[in-house]
N, C-alpha and C positions, 0 to 999 in steps of 0.2 A: 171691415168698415167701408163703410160706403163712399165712393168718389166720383159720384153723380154727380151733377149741377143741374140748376135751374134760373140762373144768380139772372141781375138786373144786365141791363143792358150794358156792354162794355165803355160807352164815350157817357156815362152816367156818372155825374160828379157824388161823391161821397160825405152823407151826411152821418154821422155816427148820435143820436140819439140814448137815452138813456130810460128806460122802464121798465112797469111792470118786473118790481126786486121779489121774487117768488122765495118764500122763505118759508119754511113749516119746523114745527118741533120735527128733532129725530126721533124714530120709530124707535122700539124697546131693541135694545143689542140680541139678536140669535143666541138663543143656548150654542157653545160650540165641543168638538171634541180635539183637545190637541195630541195630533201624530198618530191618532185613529191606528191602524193595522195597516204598519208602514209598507206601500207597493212600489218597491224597487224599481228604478230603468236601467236598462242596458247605457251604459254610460261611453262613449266614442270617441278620443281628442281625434278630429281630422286634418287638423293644424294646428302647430305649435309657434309662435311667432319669433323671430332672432334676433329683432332689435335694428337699428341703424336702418340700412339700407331696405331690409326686409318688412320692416314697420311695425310698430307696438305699439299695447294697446289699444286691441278695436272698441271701439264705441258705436253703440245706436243696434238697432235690429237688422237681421239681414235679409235678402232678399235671393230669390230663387227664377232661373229662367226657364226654360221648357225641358230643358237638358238633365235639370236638376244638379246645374250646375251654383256655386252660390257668390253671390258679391256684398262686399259691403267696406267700411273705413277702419284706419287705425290713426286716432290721433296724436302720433305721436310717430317717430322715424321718420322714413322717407332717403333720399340721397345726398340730401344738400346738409354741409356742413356748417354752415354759417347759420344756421337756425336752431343749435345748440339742443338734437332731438326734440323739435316742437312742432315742424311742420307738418308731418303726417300724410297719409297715402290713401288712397281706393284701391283693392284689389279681388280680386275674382280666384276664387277655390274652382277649377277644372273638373268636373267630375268624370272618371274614369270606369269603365266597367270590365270586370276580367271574374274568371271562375271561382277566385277565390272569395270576390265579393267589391265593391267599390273600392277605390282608390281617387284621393283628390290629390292635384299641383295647383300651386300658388303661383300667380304672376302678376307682378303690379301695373293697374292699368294708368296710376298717374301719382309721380310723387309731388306733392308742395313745396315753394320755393321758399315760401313763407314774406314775400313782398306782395305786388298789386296782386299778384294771382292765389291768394289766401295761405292759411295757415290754421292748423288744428282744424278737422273735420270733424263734425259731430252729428249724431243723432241720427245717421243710417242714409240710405240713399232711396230714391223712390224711381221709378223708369216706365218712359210713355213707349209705345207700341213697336215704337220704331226701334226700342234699345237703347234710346239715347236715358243716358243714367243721368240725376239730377241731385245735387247737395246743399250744406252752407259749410263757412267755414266758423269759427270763432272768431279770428282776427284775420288780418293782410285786407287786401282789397285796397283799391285806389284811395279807400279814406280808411284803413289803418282800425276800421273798427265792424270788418267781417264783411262776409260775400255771401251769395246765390253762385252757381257755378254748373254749369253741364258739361258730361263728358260726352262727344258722339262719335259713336263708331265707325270705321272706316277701314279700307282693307288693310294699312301698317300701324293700324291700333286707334286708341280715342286720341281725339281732340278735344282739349282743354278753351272754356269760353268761360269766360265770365260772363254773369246776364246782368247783377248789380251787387253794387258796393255801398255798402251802407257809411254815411258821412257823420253817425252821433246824433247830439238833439234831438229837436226835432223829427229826423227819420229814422232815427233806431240804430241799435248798437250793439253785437255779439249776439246774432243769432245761437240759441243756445237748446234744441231741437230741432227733427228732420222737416220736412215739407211734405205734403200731400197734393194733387192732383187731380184735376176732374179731367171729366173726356170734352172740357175747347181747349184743352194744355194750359189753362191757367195755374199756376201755383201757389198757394198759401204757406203761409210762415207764422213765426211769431220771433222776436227779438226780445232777449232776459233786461236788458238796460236801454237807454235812448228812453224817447218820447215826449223832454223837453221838461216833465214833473219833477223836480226831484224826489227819490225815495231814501228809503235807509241810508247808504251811502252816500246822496247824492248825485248819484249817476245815470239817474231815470229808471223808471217804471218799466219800461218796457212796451211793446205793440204789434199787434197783429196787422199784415202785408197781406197785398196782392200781387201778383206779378203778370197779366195778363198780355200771352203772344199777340205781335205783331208783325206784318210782314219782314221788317228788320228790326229783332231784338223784341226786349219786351218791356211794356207801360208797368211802372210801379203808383202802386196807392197804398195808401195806410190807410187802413180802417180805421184802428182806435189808437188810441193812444192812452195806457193806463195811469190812476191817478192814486194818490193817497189821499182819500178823503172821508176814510171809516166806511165806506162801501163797496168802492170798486175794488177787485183785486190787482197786484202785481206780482211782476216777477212770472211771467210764463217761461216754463220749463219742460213744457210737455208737448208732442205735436198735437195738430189740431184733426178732429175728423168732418167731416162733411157728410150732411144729408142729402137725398133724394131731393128735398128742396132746395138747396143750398144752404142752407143754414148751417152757420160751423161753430163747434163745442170744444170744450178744452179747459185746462183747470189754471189756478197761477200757486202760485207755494206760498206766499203772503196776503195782506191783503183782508177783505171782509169785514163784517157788523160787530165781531169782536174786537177786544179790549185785547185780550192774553195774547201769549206767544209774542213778547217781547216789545207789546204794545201795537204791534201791526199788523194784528191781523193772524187769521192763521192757514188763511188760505180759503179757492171758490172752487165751485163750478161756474162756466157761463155760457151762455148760449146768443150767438150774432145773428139776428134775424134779417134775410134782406130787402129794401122794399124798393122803390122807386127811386128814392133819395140816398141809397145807402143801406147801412145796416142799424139797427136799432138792440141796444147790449141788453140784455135780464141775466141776473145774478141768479141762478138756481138753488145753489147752497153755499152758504158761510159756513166753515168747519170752525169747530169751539175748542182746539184742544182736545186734551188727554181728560173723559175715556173717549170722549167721538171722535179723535179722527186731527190731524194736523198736518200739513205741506204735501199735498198732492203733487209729488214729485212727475209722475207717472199719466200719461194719455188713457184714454177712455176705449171702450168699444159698446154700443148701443145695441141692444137686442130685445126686439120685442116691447118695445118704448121704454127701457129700463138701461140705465146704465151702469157698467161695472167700473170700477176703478182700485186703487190702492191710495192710501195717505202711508210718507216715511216715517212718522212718528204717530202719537198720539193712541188709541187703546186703553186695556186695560193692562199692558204689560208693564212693571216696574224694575226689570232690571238694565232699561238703556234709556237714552234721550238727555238731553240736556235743561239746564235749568227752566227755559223757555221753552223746549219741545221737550217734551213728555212723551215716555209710552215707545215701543218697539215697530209701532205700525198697524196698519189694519187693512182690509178689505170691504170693501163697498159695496152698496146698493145704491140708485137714487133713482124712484121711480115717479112717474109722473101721478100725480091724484088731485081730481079737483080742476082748478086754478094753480095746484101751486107742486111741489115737489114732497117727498118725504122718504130722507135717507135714513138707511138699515145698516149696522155693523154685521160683517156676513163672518169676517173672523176676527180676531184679536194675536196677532204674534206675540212670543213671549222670550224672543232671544235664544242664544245656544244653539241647539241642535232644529229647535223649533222655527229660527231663523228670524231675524230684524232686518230692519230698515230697506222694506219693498219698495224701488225705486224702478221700476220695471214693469208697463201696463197688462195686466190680465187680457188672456184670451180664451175664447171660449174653448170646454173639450166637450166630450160627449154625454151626455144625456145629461144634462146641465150644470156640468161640472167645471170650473173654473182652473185654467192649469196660469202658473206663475214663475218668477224667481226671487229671491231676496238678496240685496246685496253682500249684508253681513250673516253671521251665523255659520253654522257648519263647522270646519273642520276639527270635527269628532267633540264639540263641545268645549275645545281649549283656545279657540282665541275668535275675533273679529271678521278677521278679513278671508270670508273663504264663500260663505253662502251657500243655499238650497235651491232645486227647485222644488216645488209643491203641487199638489192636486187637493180641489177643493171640492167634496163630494158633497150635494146636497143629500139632506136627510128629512125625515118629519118635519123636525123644528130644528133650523139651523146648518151649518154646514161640518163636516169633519177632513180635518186636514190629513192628507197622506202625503210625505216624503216620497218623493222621486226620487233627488241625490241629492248626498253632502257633496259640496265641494270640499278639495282638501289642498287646494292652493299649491302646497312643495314638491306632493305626490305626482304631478303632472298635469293632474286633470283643470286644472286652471284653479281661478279664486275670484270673487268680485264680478258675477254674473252681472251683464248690465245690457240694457236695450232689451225689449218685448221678444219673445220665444217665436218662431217662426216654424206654422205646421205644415208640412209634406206629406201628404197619408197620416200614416199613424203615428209618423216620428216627430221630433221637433228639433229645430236648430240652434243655435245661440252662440253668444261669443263671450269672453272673460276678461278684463281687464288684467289680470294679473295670472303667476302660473304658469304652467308647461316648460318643458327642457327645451333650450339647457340654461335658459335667464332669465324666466318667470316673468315675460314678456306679452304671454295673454295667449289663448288660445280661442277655438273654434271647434266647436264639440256637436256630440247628437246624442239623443234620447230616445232610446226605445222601448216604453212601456211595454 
């Protein structure tokens, strides 16, 4: 994904505009084949997580430095007692080389205290040139309702900084995805709640941030702030990517031109255009439910003016979802035609072994095959929480699904795949919620096709 900029000037006040709602009928759903001529991967734990002080449950994607060494969050552990395993940690897998073959160590480069300096880390961490590592929290911060945060490196380890503390309302609340980065070290974000609207809960919509450096610290702006008003979406839950223009894309899991999924919508795509004044929103698609498609839990990635994505419900699948979300999941298209957009169901999940509720953005593999994870499904077909990952083979007409791995959760191997796959050569990375010895605390695994 691209982390270029071209954005408007920095001391440019923000006007956030609303046009051009790009909507088209969806294109006819893919013939699909499920579990195709299943291609096994070498499956790896290279961390098993312990809990407490060690850190459990990572969240979000991880990230690789030249070493091929890997870092990333676990929301939950950390040192501090007084946070009742909530605060959570960053740490960094070592990677080791010897004759027998890699070897990784685990060492934490920062636990949360779960006060002004955050708590629960979420959605992966991203890193500018220099090393310096960059997160959010879910909650702590000087306003009790989530941070921005950098670690920077230095010879007896990182330095912990907050860069901003989100105060509620009006500026947003519980960042609830990673950040992304251009090359002036601006930062974007998105916050699940705040924004001043109220939504479902009434706890806000939510809204998309800037953070841009300055010689001391850094200027925040809100772009938009989402609304309930049968068009715009809420509730972003996904990082955002950035174009070669600047323009930045990203989905909300409610929200849109529908009625269904619970009256609110069932989730967008949308695209922030930016001009002299700001940026200016288009709604590129409203997802309808079950069979096209519902809560785009999951970030994007743009190739060749088309975008890929995942919704966690919605399809053709009946044996999961709830009353208001239907359907096991699906996989995406949404490609630009015309004026306007028109999205293509590329597969339909169908639970079990075949895997549900893809909560975890698609990236590309080779020769235009789509590689994945699912959070549920797996373990051998007898329960929920264990997950797959997948490969998605384009065909003639349509796409055919092949199994990478079952998770099996108690076996070791982890359970509840979650955050986008991360590719090194030929392998890929990931981490697991749940799973691995000796307390099913989450692991850090590899793939080798």
């Amino acid at each position: 994904m691209g982390r270029r900029s071209n954005l408007y000037t920095k001391n440019s006040p923000v006007a956030v505009g609303v046009c051009c709602i790009l909507l088209t009928a969806a294109a006819p759903v893919f013939p699909q084949s499920a579990s195709g001529s299943d291609q096994k991967a070498t499956a790896t734990v290279l961390y098993a997580f312990r809990g407490q002080t060690d850190g459990e449950s990572p969240s979000g994607a991880l990230i690789a430095d030249a070493s091929g060494s890997l870092y990333g969050e676990t929301s939950s552990g950390g040192g501090v007692i007084s946070c009742n395993d909530t605060c959570g940690t960053v740490f960094k897998l070592t990677k080791h080389r010897s004759r027998s073959g890699p070897t990784y160590s685990e060492s934490i480069l920062y636990s949360f205290r779960g006060g002004t300096d955050g708590s629960g880390p979420i959605g992966g961490l991203v890193s500018d040139a220099s090393g310096t590592l960059f997160g959010v929290t879910t909650g702590g911060g000087s306003g009790a309702r989530g941070s921005v945060f950098e670690l920077v490196p230095g010879k007896s380890g990182y330095a912990h900084h907050i860069i901003y503390s989100f105060a509620g309302g009006g500026d947003g609340a519980t960042p609830g995805a990673g950040l992304v980065i251009d090359t002036s070290g601006a930062l974007y974000g998105t916050t699940l709640l705040g924004g001043g609207t109220p939504c479902d809960s009434g706890a806000g919509c939510g809204t998309i941030f800037k953070l841009t450096p300055r010689k001391h610290g850094y200027r925040k702006t809100t772009i938009h702030r989402f609304q309930l008003n049968g068009r715009d979406g809420f509730w972003p839950e996904a990082p955002l990517i950035v174009d070669s223009t600047g323009a930045l894309y990203g989905t909300t899991i409610k929200g849109g031109t529908t009625t269904r999924c619970s009256t609110a919508g069932c989730g967008t795509v949308f695209m922030f255009t930016p001009h002299r004044s700001g940026y200016v929103e288009s709604i590129l698609y409203s997802f309808h439910g079950r069979p096209d498609g519902a809560s785009p839990a999951a970030g994007l990635f743009l190739e060749n003016g088309a975008f890929y994505g995942t919704t966690a419900y919605g399809g053709s699948g009946t044996a999961c979802g709830t009353e208001n979300f239907q359907g096991c999941g699906t996989a995406f298209r949404l490609a630009s035609a015309g004026s306007g957009y028109v999205k293509s169901v590329l597969y339909n999940f169908q639970a079990d072994l075949d895997g549900e509720l893809p909560e975890a953005a698609l990236i590309p593999g080779r020769d235009g095959s789509l590689i994945g994870t699912t959070f549920w499904g797996g373990c051998g077909g007898t329960g929920d929480e264990c997950g797959i990952a997948f490969r998605l083979a384009p065909r003639q007409a349509g796409y055919t699904e092949h199994i990478l791995h079952v998770f099996t959760r108690d076996a070791g191997d982890g359970g509840e795949p979650a955050g986008a796959l991360l590719r090194v050569g030929d392998a890929f990375y990931g981490s697991t919620v749940l799973g691995g010895q000796p307390c099913s605390c989450g692991t850090v695994y590899k793939l080798l096709p």
